[in-house]
C-alpha positions in Angstrom: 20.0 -14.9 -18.0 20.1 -11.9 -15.6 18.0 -11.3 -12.6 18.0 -7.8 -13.6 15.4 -5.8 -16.7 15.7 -2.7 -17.3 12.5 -0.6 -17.1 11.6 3.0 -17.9 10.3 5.5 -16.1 6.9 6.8 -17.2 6.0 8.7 -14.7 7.3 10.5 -11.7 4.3 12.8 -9.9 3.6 14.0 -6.9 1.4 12.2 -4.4 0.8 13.8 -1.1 3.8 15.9 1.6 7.0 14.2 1.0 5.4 11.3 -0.7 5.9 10.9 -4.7 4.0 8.1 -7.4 6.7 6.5 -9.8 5.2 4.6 -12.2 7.5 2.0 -13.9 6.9 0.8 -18.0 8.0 -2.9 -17.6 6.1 -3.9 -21.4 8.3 -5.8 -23.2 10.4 -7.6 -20.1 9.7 -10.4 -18.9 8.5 -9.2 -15.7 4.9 -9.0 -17.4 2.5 -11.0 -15.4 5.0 -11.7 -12.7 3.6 -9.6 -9.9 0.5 -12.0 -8.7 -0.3 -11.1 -5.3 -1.3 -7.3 -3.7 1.2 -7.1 -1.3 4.0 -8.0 -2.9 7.4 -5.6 -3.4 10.0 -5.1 -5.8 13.9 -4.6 -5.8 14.9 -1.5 -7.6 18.5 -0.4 -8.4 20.5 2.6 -10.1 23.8 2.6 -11.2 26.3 3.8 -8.4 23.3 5.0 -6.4 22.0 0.9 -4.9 19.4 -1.1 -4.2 16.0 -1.4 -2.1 12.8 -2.8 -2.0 9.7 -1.2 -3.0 5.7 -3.0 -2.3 3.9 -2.2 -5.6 1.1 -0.4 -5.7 -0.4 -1.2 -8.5 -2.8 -4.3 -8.4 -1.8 -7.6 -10.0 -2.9 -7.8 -13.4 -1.3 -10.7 -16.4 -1.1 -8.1 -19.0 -0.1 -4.9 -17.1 2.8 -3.2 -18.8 3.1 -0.7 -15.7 4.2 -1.1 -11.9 3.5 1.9 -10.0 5.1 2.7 -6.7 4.4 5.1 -3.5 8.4 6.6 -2.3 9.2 8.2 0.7 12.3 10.9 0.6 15.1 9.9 3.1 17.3 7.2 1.6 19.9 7.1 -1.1 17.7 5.8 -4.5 14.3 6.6 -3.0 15.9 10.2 -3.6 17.4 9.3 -6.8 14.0 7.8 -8.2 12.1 11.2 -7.1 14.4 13.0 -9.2 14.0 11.1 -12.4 12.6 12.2 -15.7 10.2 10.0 -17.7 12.2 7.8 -20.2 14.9 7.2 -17.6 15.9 3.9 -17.1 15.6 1.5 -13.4 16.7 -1.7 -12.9 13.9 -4.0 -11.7 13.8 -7.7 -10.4 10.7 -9.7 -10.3 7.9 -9.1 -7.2 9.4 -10.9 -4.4 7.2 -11.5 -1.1 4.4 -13.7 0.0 1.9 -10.4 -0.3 -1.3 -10.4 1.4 -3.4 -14.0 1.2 -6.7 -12.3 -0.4 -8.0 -15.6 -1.1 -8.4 -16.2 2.8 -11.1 -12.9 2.8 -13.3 -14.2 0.2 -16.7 -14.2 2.1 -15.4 -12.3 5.0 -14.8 -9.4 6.2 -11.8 -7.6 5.6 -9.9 -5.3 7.5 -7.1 -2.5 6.6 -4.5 -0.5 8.0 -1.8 1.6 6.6 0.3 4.6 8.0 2.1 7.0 5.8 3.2 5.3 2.3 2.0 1.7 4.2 -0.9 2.1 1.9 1.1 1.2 -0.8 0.5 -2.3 -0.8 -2.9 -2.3 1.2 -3.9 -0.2 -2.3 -3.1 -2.8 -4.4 -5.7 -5.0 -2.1 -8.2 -2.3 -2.6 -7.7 -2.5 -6.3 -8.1 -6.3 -6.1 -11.3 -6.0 -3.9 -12.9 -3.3 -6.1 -12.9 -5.8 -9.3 -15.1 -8.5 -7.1 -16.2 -6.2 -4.6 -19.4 -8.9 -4.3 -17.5 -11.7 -3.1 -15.9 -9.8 0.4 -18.5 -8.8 3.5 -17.6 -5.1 5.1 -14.7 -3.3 4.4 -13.1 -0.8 6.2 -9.7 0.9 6.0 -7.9 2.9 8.9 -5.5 5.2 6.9 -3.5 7.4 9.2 -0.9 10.1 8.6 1.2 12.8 10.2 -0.6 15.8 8.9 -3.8 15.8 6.8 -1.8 16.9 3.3 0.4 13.6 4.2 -2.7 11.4 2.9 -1.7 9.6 -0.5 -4.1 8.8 -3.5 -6.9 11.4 -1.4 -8.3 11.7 -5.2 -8.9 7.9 -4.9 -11.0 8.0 -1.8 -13.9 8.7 -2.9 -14.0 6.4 -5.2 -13.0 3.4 -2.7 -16.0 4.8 -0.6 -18.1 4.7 -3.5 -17.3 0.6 -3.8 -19.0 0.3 -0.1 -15.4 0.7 1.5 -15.5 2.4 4.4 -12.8 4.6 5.1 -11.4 6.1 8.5 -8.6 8.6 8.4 -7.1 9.8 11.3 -4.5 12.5 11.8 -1.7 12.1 14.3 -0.2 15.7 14.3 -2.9 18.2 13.0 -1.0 20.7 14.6 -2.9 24.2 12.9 -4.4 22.3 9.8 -8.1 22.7 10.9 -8.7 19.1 10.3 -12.2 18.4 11.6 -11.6 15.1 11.5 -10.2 12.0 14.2 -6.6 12.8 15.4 -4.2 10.3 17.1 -3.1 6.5 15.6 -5.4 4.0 13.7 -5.1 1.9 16.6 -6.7 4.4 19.0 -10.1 4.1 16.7 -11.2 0.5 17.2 -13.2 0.2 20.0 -16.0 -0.5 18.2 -15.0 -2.4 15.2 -16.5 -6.1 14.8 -14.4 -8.4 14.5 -16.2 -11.8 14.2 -15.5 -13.2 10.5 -12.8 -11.2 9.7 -9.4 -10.9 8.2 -7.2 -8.2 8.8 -4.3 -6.4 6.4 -1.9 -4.3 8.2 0.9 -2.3 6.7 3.4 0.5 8.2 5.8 1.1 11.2 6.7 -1.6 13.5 5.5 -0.2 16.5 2.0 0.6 14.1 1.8 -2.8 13.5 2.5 -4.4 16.5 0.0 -2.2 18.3 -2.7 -3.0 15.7 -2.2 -6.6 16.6 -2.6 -6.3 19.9 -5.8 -4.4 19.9 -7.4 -6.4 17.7 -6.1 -9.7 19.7 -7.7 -7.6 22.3 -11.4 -7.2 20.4 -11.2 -11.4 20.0 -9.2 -11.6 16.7 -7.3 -14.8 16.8 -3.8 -14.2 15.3 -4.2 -16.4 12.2 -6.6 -13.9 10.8 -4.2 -11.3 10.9 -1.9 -10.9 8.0 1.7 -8.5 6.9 3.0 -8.9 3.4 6.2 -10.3 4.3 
């Protein structure tokens, strides 16, 4: 039996500045109910074009027939993919990945940070959050991005606020935009964040991450409550 199933394109839409939504149709494969934990990524392929991972982000569901996906422009397939038409076919493997322990929040807290298409995966926590918002204490997200029309799923925001999800968006280049809003990196913003019962999800650069840790190792978080999805 093959690692491999083919899956079909359903939709290929644009998401924010240089960011594109692919949405996969995997009904029928046995890759149905095989993507269990937020956080979790997928290998995609095309024929003569390669392989590469991708975090879903769509939230886990048994009987979802669709995976959907956040690509940045810059490598060989993620450029391939963007150019696809609906009914085209991808090659998909089963989620790989230990994802993000949401389990570990339950009662708590809970923390977010994403850069760029980082909130990828940290929306498929959202997602997973929003169906028992009642069991999780504050949350907040600190979504950052180069310019304010590089923010993906913006249409989505309001609705995560709407769930008592607080959300703080910060700009890093605002350049001429007029954005009225915070400008630098997430990291920059936590000065006064609480940290005391609390689990923290971080996805995006390297240098993002590591610099998230260390501030919030700074405000008191022990490490242990600090989780990447890999």
């Amino acid at each position: 039996m093959t690692d491999w199933h083919p899956t079909t394109v359903a939709a290929v839409l644009p998401a924010a500045e240089d960011l594109t939504e692919l949405i996969l149709d995997i009904g029928g494969t046995p890759l149905v109910g095989t993507h269990r934990t937020p956080g979790q990524y997928v290998r995609l392929a095309l024929p003569e074009v390669g392989e590469s991972l991708f975090a879903i982000a769509s939230p886990p569901e048994p009987f979802s027939t669709r995976w959907e996906f956040l690509l940045k422009g810059g490598g060989p397939l993620s450029d391939a993919l963007i150019q696809l038409k609906p009914g085209a076919t991808v090659r998909s493997k089963r989620p790989e990945g230990r994802g993000f322990p949401l389990p570990l929040a339950r009662g708590r807290n809970v923390l977010l940070f994403a850069t760029g298409s980082g909130i990828s995966p940290i929306r498929s926590v959202i997602a997973s959050i929003r169906a028992e918002r009642a069991v999780y204490g504050r949350v907040t997200l600190y979504f950052g991005a180069r310019t304010p029309q590089a923010f993906a799923y913006e249409d989505e925001l309001q609705h995560w606020q709407a769930s008592d999800i607080r959300v703080v968006r910060t700009v890093s280049q605002p350049g001429a935009s007029g954005w009225q809003g915070l400008t630098g990196y997430v990291q920059a913003h936590l000065s006064e964040e609480p940290v005391e019962d609390t689990v923290a999800f971080v996805c995006g650069q390297s240098g993002m991450v590591q610099e998230v840790i260390e501030a919030l190792r700074t405000r008191g978080l022990p490490r242990e409550a600090i989780h990447l999805n890999y």
